[in-house]
TIMIVEX-56831 format. One record per residue: residue in three letters; x, y, z of N, C-alpha, C in turn. Coordinates in steps of 0.05 Angstrom, whole numbers. Layout:
N
type|nu|nv|nw|cau|cav|caw|cu|cv|cw
ALA|X|Y|Z|X|Y|Z|X|Y|Z
...
This chain:
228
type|nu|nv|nw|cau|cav|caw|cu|cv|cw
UNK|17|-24|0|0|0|0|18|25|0
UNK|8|40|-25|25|73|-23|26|87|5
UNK|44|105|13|37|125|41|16|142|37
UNK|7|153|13|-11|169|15|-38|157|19
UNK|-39|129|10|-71|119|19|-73|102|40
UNK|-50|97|60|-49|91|93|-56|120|98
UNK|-37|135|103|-41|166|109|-74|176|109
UNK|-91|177|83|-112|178|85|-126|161|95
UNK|-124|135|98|-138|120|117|-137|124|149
UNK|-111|130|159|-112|137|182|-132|167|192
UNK|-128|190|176|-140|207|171|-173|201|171
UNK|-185|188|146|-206|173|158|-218|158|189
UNK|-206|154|191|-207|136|229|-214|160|241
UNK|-190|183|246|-195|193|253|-216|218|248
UNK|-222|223|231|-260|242|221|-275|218|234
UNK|-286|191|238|-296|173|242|-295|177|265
UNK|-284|177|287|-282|171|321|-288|215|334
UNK|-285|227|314|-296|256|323|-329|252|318
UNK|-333|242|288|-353|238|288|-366|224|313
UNK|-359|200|314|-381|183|339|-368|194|363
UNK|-356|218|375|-358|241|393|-381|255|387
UNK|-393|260|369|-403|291|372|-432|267|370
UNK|-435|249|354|-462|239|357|-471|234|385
UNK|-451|219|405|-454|209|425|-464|243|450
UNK|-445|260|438|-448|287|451|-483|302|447
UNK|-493|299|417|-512|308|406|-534|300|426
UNK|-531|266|427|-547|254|437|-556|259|470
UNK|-537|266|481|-535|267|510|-546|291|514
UNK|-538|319|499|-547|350|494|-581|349|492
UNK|-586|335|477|-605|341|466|-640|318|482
UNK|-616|303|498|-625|284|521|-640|301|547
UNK|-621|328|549|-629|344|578|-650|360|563
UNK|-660|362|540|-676|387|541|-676|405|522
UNK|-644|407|518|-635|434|511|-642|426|483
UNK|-647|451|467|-656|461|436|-634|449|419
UNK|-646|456|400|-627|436|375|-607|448|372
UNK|-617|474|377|-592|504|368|-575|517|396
UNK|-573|493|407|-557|497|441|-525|512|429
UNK|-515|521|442|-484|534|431|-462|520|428
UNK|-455|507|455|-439|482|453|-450|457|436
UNK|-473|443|434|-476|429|411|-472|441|378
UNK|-464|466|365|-469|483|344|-442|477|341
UNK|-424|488|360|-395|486|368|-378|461|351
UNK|-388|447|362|-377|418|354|-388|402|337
UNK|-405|412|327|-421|408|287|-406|409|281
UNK|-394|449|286|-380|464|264|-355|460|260
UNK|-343|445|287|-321|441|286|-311|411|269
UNK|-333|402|259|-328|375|241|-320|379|215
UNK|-338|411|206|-323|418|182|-298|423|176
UNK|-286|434|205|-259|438|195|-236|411|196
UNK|-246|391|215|-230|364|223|-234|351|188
UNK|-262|354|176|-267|340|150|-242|356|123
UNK|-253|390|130|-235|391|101|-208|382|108
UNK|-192|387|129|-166|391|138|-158|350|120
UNK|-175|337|129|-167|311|126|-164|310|83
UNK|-188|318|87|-190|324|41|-166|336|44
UNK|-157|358|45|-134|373|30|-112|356|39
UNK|-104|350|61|-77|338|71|-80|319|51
UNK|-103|305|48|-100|271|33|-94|278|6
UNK|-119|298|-11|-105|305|-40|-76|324|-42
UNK|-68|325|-24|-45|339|-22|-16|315|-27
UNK|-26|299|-7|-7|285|-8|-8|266|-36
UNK|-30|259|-47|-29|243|-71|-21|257|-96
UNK|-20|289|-94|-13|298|-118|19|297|-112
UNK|34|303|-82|59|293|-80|67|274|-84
UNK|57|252|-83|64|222|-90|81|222|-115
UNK|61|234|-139|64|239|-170|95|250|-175
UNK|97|267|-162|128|281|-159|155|262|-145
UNK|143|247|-126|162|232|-121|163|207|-134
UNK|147|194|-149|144|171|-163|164|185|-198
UNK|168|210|-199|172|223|-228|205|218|-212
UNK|211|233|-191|238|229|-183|255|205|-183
UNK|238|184|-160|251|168|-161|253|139|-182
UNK|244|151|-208|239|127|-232|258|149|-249
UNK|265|168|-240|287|193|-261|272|193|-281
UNK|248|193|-288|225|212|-309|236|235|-318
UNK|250|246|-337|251|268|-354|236|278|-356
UNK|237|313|-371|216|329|-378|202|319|-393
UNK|218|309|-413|209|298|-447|206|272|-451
UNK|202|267|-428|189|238|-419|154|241|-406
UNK|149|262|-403|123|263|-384|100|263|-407
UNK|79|255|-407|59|266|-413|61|288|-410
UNK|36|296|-449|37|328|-453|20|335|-423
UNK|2|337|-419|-14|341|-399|9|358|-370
UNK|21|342|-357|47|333|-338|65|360|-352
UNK|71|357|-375|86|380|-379|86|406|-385
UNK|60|406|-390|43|437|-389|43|447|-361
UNK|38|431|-342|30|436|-321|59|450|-306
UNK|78|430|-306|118|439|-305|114|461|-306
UNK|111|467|-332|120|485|-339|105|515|-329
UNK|83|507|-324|64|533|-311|79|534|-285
UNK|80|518|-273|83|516|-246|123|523|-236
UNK|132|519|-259|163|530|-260|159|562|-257
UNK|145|569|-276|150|604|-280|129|611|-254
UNK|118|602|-252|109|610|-214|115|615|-190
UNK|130|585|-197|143|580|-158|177|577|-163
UNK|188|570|-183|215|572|-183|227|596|-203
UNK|216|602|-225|230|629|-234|253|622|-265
UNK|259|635|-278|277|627|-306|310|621|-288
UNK|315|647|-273|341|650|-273|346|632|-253
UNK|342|618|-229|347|593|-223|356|567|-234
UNK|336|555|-268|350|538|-286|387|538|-283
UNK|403|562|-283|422|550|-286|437|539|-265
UNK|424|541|-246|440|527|-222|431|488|-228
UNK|413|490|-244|407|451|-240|428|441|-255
UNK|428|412|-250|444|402|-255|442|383|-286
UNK|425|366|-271|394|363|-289|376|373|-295
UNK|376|389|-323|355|409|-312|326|388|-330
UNK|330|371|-343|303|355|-355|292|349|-332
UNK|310|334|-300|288|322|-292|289|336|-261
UNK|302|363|-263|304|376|-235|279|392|-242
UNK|282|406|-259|251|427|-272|224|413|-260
UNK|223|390|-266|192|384|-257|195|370|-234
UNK|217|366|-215|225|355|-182|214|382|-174
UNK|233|408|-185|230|438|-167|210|453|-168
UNK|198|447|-195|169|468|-202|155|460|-179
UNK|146|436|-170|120|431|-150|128|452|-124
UNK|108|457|-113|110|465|-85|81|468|-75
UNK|86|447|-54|60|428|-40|39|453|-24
UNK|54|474|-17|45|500|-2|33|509|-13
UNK|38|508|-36|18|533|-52|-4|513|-72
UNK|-6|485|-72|-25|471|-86|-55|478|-78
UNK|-64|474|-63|-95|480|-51|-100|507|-46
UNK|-86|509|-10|-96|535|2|-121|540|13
UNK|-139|519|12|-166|529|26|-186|519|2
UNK|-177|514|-15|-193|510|-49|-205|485|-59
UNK|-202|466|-42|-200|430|-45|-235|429|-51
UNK|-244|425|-61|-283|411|-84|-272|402|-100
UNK|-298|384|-110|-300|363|-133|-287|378|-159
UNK|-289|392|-163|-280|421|-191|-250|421|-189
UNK|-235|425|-156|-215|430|-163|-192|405|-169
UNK|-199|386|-154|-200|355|-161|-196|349|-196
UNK|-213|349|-202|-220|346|-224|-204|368|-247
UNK|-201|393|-243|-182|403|-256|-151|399|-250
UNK|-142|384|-229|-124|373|-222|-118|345|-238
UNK|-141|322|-233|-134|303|-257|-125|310|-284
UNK|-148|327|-293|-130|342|-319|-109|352|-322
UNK|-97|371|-307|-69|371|-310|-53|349|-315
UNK|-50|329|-292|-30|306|-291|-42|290|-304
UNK|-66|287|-320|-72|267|-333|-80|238|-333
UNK|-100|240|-304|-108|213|-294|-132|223|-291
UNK|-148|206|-299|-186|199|-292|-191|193|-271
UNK|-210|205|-255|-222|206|-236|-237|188|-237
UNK|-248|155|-226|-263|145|-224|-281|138|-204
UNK|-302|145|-195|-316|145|-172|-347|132|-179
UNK|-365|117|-168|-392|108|-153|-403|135|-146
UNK|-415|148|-173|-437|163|-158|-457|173|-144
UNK|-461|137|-141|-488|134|-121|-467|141|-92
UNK|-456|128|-91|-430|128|-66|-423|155|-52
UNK|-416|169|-79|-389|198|-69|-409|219|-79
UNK|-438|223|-97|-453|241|-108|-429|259|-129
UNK|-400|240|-130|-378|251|-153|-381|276|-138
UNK|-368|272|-106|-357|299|-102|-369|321|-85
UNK|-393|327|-95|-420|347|-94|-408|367|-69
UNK|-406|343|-52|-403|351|-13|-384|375|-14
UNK|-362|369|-23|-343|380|-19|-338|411|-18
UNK|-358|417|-36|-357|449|-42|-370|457|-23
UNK|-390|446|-3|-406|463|13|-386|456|41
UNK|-363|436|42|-340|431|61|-324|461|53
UNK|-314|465|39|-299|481|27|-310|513|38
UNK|-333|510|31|-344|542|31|-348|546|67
UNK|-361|520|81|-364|529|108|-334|524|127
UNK|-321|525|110|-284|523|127|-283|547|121
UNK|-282|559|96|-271|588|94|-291|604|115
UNK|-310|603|110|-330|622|125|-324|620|155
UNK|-313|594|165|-298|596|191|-276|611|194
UNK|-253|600|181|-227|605|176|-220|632|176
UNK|-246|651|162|-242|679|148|-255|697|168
UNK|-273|684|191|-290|707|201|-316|715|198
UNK|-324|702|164|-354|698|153|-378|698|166
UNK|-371|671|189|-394|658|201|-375|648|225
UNK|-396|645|239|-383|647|278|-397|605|273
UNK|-377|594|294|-378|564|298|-408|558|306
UNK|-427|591|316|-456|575|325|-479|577|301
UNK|-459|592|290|-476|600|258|-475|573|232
UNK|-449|568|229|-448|542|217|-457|517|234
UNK|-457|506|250|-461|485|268|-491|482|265
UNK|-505|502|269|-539|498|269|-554|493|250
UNK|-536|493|219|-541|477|195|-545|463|193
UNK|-536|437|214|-526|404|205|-534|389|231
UNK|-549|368|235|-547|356|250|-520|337|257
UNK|-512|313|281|-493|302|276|-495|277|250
UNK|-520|268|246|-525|246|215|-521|262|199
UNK|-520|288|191|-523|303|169|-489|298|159
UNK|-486|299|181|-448|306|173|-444|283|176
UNK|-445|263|188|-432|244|185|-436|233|155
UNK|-468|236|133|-465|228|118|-450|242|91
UNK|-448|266|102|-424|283|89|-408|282|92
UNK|-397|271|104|-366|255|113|-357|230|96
UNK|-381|224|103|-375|191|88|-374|185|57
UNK|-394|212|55|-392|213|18|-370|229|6
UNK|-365|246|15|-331|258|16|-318|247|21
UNK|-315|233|36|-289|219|38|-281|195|22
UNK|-309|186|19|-308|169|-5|-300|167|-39
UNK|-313|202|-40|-300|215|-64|-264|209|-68
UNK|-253|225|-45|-222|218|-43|-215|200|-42
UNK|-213|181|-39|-208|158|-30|-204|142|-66
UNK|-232|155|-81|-229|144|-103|-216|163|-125
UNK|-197|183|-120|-178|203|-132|-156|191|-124
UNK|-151|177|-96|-126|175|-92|-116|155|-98
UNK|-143|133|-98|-143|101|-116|-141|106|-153
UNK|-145|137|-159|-146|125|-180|-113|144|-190
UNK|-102|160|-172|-73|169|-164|-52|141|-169
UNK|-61|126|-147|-49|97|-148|-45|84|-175
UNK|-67|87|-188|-59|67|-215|-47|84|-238
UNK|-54|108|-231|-43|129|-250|-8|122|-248
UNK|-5|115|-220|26|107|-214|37|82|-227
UNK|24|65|-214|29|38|-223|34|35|-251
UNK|14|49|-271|19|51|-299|34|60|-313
UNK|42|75|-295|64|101|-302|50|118|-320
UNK|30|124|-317|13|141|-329|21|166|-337
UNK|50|186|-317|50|215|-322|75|203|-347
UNK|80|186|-354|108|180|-374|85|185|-405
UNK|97|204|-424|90|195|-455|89|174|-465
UNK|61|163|-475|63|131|-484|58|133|-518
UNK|54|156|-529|51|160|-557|67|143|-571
UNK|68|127|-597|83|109|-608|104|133|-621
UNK|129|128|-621|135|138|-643|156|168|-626
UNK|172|189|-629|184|204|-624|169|225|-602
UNK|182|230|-575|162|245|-561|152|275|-571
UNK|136|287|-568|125|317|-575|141|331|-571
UNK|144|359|-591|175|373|-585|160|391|-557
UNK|183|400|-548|187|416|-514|162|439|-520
UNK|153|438|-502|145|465|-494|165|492|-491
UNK|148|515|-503|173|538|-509|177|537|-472
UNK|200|546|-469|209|559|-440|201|580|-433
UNK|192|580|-401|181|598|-399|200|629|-390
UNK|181|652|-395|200|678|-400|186|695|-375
């Protein structure tokens, strides 16, 4: 098994055991009396959104790192990658690493797309089905998911939007919390996470295949111009 899909499994366990906290909490709250919209029960809703996205981004985070270290340690060239893989280099060179750097590599075919990544600046707070998905396209792997299963995602963006709205000041923990029961989230948990799970499974075979390598018959595509 890859690290990035132990990693997310552990990750999982743990959204799973907050979850059956806050149900067991809900239950007891809501046992004495107190309203649906009690403060400390709102509290610890809201605080599931952030335990949920934190677990999505760390996990698609780490599987788009995988890709980088699977390119390193098989010494994958530039002009070895899929076009897809190399468009992306190359965006992501003139971003986070810069022209006048090149001459310090050594390698520069296969240091260019080691150095372009930088894991800090991939997400940021941005992780839904959309950005997923424009992510496969870049590196060039299909997303395969059970829509009945994952709703392909759906969850994620309203994960996404009620973390920022925490994160930013938007909305106070008793304002998001009174949205969701503890079943509500747990089955937004479960279908999100399920989503990932099948990005990072389908990360995995993208690996195994060697999927980010050019498989075109015949002479690889000439270079992408350099960026200026």
């Amino acid at each position: 098994m890859r690290p990035f899909i132990a990693d997310f499994r552990q990750r999982r366990r743990e959204v799973r055991r907050y979850l059956a906290v806050l149900i067991r909490a809900e239950r007891e709250i809501l046992s004495r009396g107190v309203g649906r919209h009690d403060r400390e029960l709102n509290i610890l809703r809201a605080a599931t959104v952030l335990v949920l996205y934190n677990a999505v981004e760390a996990s698609a985070r780490a599987g788009i790192q995988a890709i980088y270290d699977e390119i390193d340690v098989t010494g994958t060239s530039f002009d070895e990658l899929c076009e897809p893989l190399r468009r992306r280099v190359m965006k992501d060179f003139r971003a986070n690493v810069g022209v006048d750097k090149a001459a310090a590599m050594r390698k520069v075919a296969l240091e260019l797309v080691v150095t372009s990544f930088d894991a800090s600046k991939l997400f940021s707070g941005n992780v839904d089905a959309r950005e997923l998905r424009n992510q496969s396209g870049d590196y060039g792997f299909t997303i395969t998911a059970d829509g009945r299963r994952t709703r392909m995602g759906e969850d994620l963006v309203t994960i996404k939007q009620k973390r920022n709205d925490l994160a930013h000041g938007n909305a106070s923990f008793s304002e998001v919390g009174r949205d969701y029961t503890a079943k509500q989230l747990k089955e937004i948990a479960t279908r999100s996470l399920d989503y990932v799970e099948a990005v990072l499974t389908s990360i995995d075979h993208y690996l195994t295949t060697s999927g980010f390598r050019f498989s075109a018959p015949g002479a690889p595509p000439p270079l992408p111009p350099f960026p200026t």
